[in-house]
C-alpha positions in Angstrom: -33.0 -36.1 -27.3 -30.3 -35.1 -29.4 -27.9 -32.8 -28.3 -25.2 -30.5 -29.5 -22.2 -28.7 -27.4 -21.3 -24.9 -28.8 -18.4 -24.0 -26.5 -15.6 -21.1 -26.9 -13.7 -21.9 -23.3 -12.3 -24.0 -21.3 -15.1 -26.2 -21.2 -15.8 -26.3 -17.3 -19.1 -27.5 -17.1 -18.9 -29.7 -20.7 -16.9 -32.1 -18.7 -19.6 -32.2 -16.1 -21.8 -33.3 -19.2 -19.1 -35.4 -20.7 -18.8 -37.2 -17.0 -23.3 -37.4 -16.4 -23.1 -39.2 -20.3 -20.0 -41.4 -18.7 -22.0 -42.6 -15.0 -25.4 -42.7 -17.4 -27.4 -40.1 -15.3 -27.7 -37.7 -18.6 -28.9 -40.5 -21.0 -29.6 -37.7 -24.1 -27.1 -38.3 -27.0 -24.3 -35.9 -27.2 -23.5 -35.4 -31.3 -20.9 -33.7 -30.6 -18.8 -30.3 -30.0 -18.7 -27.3 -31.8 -16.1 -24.4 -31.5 -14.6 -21.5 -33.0 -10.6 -22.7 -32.5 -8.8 -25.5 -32.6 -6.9 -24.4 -29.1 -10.1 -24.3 -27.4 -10.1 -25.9 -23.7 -13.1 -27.9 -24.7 -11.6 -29.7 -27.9 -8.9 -31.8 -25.4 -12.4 -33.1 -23.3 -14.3 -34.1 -26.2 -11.7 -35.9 -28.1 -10.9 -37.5 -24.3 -14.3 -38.5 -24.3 -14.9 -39.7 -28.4 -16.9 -37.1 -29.5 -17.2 -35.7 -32.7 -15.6 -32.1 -33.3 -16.4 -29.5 -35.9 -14.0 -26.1 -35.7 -16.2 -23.4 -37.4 -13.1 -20.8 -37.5 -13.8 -16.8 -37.7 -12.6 -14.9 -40.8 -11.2 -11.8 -39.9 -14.1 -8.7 -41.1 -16.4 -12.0 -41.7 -20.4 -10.2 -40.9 -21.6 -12.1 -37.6 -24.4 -13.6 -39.8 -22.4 -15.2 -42.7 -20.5 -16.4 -39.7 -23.2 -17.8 -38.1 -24.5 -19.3 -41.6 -21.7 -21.9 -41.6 -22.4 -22.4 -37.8 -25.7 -23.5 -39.0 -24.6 -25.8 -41.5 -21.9 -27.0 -39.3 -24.3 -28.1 -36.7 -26.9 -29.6 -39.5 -23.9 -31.9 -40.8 -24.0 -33.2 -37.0 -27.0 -35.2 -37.0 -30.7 -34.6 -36.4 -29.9 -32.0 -33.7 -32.7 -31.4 -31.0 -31.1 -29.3 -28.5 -28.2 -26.6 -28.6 -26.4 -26.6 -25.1 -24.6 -23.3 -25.0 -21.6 -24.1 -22.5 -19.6 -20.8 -22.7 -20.2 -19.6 -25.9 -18.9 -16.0 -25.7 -20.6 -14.3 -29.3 -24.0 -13.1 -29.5 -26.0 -15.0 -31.8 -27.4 -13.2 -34.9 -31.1 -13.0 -34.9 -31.9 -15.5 -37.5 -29.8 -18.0 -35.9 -31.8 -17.8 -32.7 -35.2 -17.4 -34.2 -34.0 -20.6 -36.6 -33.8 -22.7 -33.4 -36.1 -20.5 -31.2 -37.0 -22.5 -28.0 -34.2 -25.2 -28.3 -30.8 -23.7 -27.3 -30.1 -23.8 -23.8 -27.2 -21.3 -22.0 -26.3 -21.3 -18.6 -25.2 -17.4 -17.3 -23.2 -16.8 -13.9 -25.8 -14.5 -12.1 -29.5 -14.7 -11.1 -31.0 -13.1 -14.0 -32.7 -10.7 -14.9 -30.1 -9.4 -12.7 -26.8 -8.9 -13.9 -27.2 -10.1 -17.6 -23.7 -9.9 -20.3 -20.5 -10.9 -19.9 -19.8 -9.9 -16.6 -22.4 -11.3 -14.4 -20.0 -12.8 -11.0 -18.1 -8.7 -11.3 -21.8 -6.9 -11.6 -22.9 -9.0 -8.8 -20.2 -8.1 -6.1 -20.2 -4.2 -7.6 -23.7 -4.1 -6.9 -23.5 -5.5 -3.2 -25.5 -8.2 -4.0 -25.8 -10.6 -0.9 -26.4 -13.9 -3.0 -25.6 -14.4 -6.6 -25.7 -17.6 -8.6 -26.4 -19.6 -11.9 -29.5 -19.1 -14.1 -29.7 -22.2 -16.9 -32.3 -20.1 -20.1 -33.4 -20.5 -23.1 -31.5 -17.6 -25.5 -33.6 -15.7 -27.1 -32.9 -12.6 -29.4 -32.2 -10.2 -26.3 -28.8 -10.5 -24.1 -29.7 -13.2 -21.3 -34.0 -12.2 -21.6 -34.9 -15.4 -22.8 -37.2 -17.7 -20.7 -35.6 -19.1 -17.3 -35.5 -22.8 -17.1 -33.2 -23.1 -13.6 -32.0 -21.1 -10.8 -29.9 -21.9 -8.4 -28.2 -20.0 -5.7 -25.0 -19.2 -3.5 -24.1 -16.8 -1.0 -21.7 -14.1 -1.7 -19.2 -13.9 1.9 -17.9 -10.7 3.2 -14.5 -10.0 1.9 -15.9 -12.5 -1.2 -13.4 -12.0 -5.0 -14.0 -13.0 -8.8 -11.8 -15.5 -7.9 -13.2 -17.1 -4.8 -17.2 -16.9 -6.1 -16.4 -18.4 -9.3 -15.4 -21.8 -8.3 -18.7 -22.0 -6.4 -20.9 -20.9 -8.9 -19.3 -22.9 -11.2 -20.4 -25.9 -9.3 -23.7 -24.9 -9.4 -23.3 -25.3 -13.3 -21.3 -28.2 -13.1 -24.2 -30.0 -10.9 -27.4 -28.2 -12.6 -26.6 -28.0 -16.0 -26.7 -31.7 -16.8 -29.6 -32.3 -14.7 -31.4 -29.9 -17.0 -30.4 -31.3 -19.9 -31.8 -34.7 -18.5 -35.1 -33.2 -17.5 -34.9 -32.1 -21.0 -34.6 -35.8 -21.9 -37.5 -36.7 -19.6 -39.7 -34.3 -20.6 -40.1 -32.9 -17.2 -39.0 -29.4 -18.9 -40.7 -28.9 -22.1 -38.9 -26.9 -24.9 -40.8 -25.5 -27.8 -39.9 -27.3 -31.0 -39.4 -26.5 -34.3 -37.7 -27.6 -37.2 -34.6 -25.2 -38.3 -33.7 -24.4 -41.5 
């Protein structure tokens, strides 16, 4: 299985992927990153770790499809691309993009959905008095965080518990879970639908 990285942060759990390729417990083929800017966290780790990078930069009053047009063709010039792992990719996808790889790109969102989907999933999760919280690893689909759930895993939220001190944990959960699903990808022990994009 062929995989693809679309990142616009640091790129906390694409080292965890980076490190499962390295130890030989992810044993897909990574084709690369993609990322919006050149500054991006992520662009140090992948050059770290030999892998291919393509910026795709934003023009300023560019129309989120014509952006997501030369994201397309950016990801084509890759390689035969199977899978799209979504590490921290903070834009919306325009509807044709998604439906174009419909099934095959993989996010990971910090809350137990269908609770707290968008940007603010850890925030939402201690607002609401939530007494556990966690990581949900989906498909993206043409709603905000609705797609079909592939992984859940959860943590406890602790009295007194900040942003700042549930984060780190369920960032672990990513770091751990998100490479194991893109190896049970691999395996075929999770079964994406397929079809071939534009």
């Amino acid at each position: 299985m062929n995989f693809i990285v679309l990142c616009s942060s640091r790129g906390t759990t694409f080292q965890a992927v980076i490190d499962r390729l390295a130890d030989g417990s992810l044993t897909a083929n990574c084709l690369g990153l993609v990322v919006d800017r050149e500054d991006r966290g992520a662009v140090e780790k992948a050059k770290k770790a030999n892998l291919p990078i393509k910026v795709v930069g934003r023009i300023k009053g560019e129309p989120r499809e014509e952006y997501d047009w030369r994201l397309n063709e950016a990801i084509n010039e890759m390689g035969e691309v199977d899978v799209i792992a979504a590490l921290g990719w903070m834009f919306i996808l325009n509807p044709w993009f998604v439906q174009n790889w419909e099934g095959r790109i993989v996010n990971v969102h910090p809350a137990l959905l269908p609770k707290h989907p968008g940007a603010h999933g850890i925030e939402d999760a201690l607002g609401a008095g939530d007494k556990e919280t966690g990581m949900t690893i989906h498909i993206i689909d043409e709603g905000v965080d609705t797609g079909p759930i592939l992984v859940q895993k959860s943590c406890s939220i602790n009295p007194g518990e900040t942003v700042d001190s549930l984060k780190p944990r369920i960032q672990d959960l990513e770091k751990e879970w998100y490479p194991k699903t893109l190896q049970m990808i691999e395996t075929g022990e999770i079964q994406l639908k397929t079809k071939t994009p534009a």
